[in-house]
N, C-alpha and C positions, 0 to 999 in steps of 0.2 A: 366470478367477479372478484371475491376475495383472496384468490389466489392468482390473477392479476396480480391483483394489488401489491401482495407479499412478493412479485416478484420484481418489479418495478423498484419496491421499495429496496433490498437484495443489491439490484444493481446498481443503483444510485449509492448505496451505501461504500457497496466495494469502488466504484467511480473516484467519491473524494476520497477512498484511504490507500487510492494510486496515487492520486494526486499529494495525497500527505506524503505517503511512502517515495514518491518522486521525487520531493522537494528534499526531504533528508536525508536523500540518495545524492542530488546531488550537491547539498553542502558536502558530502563525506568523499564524492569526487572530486569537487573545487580544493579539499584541504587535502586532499592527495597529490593532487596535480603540484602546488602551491608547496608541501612539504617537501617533496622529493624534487631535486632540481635534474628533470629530466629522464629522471628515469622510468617515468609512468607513463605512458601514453594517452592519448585520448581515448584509445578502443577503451581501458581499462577503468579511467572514469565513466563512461558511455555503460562500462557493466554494473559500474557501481549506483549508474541511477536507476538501472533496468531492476537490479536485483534488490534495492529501496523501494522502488514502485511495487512490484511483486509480492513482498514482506507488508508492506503500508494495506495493498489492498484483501489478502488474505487476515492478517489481522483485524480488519471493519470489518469484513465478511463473517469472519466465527464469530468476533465479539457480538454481533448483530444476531447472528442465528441463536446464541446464547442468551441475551438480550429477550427476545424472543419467547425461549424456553420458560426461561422463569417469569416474566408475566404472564405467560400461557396457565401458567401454575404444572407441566409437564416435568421439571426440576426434577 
């Protein structure tokens, strides 16, 4: 059961720090698109929110299992 738990919890975590990672993905698309007149494509923003979401959710992800660690007292 407890290990459920910690896995639920795991994916919920990495969940929102896609969704953060998304978001600052895609302000850093919108100001690409926006600085460069034209020369950036959609596919290009489109990576840059994939590859902000990606970043956002592995970052929750470790900071959580780390998180983790040291209340465990395992540190």
């Amino acid at each position: 059961m407890s290990d459920d738990k910690e896995k639920v919890e795991a994916a919920a975590v990495t969940s929102v720090g896609a969704g953060v990672g998304g978001y600052g993905g895609a302000t850093v698309g919108v100001l690409e698109l926006a600085a460069t007149q034209g020369n950036v494509t959609g596919l290009s923003a489109s990576v840059a929110i994939g590859v902000g979401a990606a970043a956002g959710a592995l970052a929750f992800f470790f900071g959580y299992k780390l998180y983790r660690r040291i209340k465990d007292g395992k540190a």
